[in-house]
N, C-alpha and C positions, 0 to 999 in steps of 0.2 A: 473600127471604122471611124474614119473622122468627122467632127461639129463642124469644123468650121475649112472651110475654101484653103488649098494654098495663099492663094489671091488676100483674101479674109485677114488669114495671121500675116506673111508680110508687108499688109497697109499699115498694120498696127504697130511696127516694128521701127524705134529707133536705132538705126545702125551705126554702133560708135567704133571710132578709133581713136583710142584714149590712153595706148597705153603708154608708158613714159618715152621708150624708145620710137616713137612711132613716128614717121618719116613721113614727107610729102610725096611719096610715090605710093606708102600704104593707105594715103586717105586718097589719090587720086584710085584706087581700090576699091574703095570702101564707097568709094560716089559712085563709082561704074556699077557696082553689083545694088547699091537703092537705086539704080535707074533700072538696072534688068529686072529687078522683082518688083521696083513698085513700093519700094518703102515710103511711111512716110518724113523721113526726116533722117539725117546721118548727125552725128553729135561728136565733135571734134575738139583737139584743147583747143586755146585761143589764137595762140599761134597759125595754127591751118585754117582758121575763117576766112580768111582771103582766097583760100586756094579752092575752098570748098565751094564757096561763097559763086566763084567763076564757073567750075568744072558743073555746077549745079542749076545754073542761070539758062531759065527756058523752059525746067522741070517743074513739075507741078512737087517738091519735095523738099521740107523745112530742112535750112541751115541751123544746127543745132550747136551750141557750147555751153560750157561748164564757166562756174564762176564760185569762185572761194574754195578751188577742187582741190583735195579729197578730204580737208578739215572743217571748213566752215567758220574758222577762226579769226576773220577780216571783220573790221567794224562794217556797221551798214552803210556808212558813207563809200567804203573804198567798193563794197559790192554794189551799190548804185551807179559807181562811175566806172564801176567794170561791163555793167548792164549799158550803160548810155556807148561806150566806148565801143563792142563789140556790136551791138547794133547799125554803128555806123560803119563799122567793119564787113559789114553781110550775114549777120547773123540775126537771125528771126523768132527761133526760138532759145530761152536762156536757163540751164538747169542748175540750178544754184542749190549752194547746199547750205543748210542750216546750221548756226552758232550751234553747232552741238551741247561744247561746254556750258552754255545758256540753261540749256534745256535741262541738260542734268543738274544746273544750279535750282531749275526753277524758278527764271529769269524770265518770267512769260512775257514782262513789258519791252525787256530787249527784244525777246520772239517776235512777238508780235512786231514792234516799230521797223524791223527790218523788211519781215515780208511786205509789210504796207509800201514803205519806201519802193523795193526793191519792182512790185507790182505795179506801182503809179509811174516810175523810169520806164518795164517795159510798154504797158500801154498808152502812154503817151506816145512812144513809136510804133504802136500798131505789131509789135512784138510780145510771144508769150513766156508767161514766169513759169516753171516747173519747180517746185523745192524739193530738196532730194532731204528724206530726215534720216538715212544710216541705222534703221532699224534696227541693227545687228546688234547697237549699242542702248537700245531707248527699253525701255519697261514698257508692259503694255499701257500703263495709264498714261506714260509719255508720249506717246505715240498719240495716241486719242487725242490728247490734250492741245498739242502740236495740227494733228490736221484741222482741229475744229477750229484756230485758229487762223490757220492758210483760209478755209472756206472763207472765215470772215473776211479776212485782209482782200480777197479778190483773189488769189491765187489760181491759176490755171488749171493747173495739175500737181497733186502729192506722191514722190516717187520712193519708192523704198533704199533705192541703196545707190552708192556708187561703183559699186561693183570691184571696192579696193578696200573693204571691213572683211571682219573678220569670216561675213557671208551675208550674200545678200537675200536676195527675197523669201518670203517664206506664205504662204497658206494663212498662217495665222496672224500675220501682220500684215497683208493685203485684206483679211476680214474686217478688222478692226480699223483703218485707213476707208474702206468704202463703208459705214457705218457710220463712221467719224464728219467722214463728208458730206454725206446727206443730199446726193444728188449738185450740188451746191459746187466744185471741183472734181475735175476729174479723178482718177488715179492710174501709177504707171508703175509694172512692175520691173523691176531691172538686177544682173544681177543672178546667176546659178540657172537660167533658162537654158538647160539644155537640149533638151527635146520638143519633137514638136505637141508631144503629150503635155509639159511644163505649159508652154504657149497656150494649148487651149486651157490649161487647167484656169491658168489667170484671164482669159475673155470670159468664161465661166463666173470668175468672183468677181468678175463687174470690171477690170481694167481696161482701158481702153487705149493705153499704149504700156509695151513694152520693150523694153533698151536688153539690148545685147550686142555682140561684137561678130556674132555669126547669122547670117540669114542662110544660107542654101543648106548649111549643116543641118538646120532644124524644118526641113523639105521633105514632107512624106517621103518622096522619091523624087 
């Protein structure tokens, strides 16, 4: 029997098309089916912000992009003016991914200065930061380390994957991410949701959005 509402799981639901081939007919797609369920947000490259940005205008549902996507390898200057850029572009919400290589250096001051940056660009335009930390890749005390971090900086929401490692979300790294946070940021799982059992398992551990590329597929019925 299900927790939670159809209604319920697809509010929660970032609906992306993100994958490399993907076309302005499959994000005009991807916006028709977050208007028929109710998503809250579709999450686009940067490129289809505009397309999204229009086909979306009128709906109560976040323009979403990616920023420093899938490595996280950009100084924090280029991901701030990638934030201010696509904001003015139509874009509202921004899921940026973290210096990875930082974090496996144990570069916390790089960590940190970016997310600050990267937060004070989006809310100055009344736009929100999502940091994506690639779990897949991070130790648990990284991970930990990492969101306690975002909390401070102001960060939105802490997301686990971009769903292009080597696997994204998992049970034990959404634990440790809502722990981590302390109420303080959100968390969003993203990333191997395949079912709509997956879906409640993560409203269960406390996330309160989830990124995926399929919404009707993960529909009781």
């Amino acid at each position: 029997m299900c927790r939670y509402s159809p209604e319920r799981v697809a509010a929660a639901i970032d609906l992306a098309a993100l994958k490399p081939e993907a076309t302005s007919v499959d994000v005009s797609i991807c916006c028709q089916k977050a208007i028929r369920y109710k998503c809250a947000s579709v999450c686009v490259k940067p490129y289809h912000v505009p397309i999204a940005a229009q086909l979306l205008d009128g709906y109560n549902i976040g323009v979403g992009t990616v920023v420093g996507f899938p490595q996280g390898s950009d100084s924090a200057f280029i991901k701030s003016m990638s934030c201010h850029e696509l904001i003015q572009m139509g874009a509202d919400e921004l899921d940026a991914v973290i210096n990875i290589s930082a974090v496996k250096d144990g570069d916390w001051n790089a960590v940190d200065l970016e997310m600050r940056i990267m937060a004070n660009t989006c809310h100055t335009f009344d736009a929100v930061l999502k940091v994506i930390l690639e779990t897949c890749y991070l130790k648990p005390n990284e991970i930990y380390t990492v969101c306690k971090l975002a909390a401070d900086a102001g960060v939105d929401w802490v997301k686990t994957s971009t769903g292009f490692g080597t696997h994204g979300a998992t049970p034990g790294a959404v634990k440790i991410m809502v722990e981590a946070v302390e109420d303080e940021c959100q968390v969003k799982a993203s990333g191997d949701i395949r079912t709509y059992a997956d879906a409640e398992m993560y409203l269960d551990l406390g996330c309160t959005r989830l990124g995926s590329s399929r919404v009707a597929e993960l529909m009781p019925c």
